[in-house]
C-alpha positions in Angstrom: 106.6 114.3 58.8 109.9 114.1 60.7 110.2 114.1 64.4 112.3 117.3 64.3 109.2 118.7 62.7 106.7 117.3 65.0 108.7 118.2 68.2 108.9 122.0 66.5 105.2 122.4 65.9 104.5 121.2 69.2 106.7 123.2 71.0 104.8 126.5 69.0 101.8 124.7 69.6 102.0 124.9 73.8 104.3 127.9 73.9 101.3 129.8 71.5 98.6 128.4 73.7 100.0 129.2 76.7 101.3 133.1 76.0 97.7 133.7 74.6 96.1 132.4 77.6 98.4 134.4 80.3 97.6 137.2 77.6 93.8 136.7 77.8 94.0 136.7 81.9 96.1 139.8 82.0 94.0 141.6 80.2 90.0 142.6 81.2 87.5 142.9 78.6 88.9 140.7 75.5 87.7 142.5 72.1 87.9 140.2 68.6 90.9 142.5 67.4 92.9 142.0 71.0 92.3 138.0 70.2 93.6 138.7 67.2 96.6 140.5 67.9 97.5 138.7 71.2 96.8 135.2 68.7 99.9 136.8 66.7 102.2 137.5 69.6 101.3 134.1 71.1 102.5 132.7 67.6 106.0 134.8 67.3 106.2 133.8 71.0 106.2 129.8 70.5 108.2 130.1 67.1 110.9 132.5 69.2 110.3 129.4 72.1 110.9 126.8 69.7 114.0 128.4 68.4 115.7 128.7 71.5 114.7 125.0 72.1 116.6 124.2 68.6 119.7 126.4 70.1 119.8 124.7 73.5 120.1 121.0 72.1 122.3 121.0 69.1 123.3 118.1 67.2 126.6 116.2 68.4 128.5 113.9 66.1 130.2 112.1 68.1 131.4 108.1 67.2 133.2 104.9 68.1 136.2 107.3 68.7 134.5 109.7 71.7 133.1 106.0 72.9 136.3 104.6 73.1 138.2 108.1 74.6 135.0 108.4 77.1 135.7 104.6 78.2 140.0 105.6 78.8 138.7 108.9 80.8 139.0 106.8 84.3 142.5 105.3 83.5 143.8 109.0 82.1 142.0 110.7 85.1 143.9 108.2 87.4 147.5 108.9 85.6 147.4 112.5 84.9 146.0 113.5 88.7 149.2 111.7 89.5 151.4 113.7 87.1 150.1 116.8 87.7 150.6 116.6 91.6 154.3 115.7 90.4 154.3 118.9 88.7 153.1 120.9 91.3 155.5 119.6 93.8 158.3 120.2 91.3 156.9 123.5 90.8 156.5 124.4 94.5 160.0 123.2 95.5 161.9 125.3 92.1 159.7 128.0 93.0 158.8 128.3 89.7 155.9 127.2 86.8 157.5 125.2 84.3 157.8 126.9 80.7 154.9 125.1 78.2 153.6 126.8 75.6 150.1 125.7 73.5 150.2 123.6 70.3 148.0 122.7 67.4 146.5 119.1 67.3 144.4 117.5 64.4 141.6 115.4 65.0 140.7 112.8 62.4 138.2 114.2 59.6 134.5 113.9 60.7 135.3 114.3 64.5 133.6 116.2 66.0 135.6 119.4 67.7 133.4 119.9 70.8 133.1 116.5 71.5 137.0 115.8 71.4 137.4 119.3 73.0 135.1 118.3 76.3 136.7 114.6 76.6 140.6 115.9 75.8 139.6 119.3 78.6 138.2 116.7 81.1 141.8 114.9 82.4 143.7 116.8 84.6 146.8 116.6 82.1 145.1 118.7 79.2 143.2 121.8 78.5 141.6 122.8 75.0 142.0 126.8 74.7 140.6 127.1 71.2 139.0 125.5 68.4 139.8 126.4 64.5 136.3 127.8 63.2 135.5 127.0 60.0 136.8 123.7 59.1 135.3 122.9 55.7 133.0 119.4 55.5 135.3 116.5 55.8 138.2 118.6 56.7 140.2 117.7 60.0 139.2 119.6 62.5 142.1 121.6 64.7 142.5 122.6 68.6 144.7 124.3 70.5 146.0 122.5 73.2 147.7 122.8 76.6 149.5 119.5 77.8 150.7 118.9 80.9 154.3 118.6 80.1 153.6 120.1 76.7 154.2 118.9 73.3 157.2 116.2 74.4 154.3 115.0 76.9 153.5 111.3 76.0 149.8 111.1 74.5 147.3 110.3 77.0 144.7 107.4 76.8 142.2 109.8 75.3 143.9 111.3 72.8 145.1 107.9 71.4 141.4 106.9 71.4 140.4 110.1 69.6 142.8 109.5 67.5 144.6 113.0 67.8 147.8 113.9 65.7 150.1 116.7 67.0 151.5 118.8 65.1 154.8 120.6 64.9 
């Protein structure tokens, strides 16, 4: 048995036990047939319970790439809170936002998007607005992307890492 197996069936295990026993001390006289039917609702209970569990902790793919981007974060960080105060200086003394636009970059195939998404989103110089649903098993994955700068921006330490290709 598989730990993903074991960790489900204990999760319905306690969940169970513990909605049949707040259901036994709610109620006052316990009859066979209320066992019975608060046994059943204990048991939809935990296997609802466990389900949620399986929703709140899905599986990340992430690989020598998101290491590697995670370990340039600090430097990128560093250099793009440094451009973007540049910007908003040059912003503030033309009185105007500069004129960017999002693009479409292409991560390498097997990436994962979220990961990529959450490392690219956390520098000051980028922002991930969307990621392409659907991307077929070995496919590259796509995001939209705001740059600081935009497209003509030169690529940061994390997408170099990630190994991101933008696209025209």
């Amino acid at each position: 048995m598989g730990r993903r197996a074991v960790a489900s069936g204990v999760t319905v295990g306690v969940w169970s036990g513990l909605l049949l026993l707040l259901y036994v001390v709610l109620i006052s006289a316990v009859s066979p047939l209320e066992w019975g039917v608060g046994a059943g609702l204990a048991l939809l209970g935990g296997g609802a319970a466990d389900a949620v569990r399986r929703a709140e902790h899905p599986r990340l793919r992430a690989g020598r790439r998101a290491a590697a981007a995670l370990a340039a974060l600090p430097g990128a960080l560093l250099r793009e809170t440094g451009q973007l105060t540049a910007a908003v200086a040059r912003a503030l003394l033309r009185r105007r936002a500069p004129a960017d636009a999002p693009f479409t970059v292409r991560l390498p195939a097997g990436a994962d998007p979220a990961v990529a998404a959450v490392l690219l989103s956390a520098t000051p110089g980028a922002c991930v607005v969307d990621i392409a649903r659907h991307t077929p098993p070995g496919a590259q994955p796509e995001l939209t992307v705001h740059l600081l700068g935009g497209p003509a921006a030169a690529p940061s330490p994390v997408e170099r890492a990630l190994g991101v290709r933008r696209l025209p």
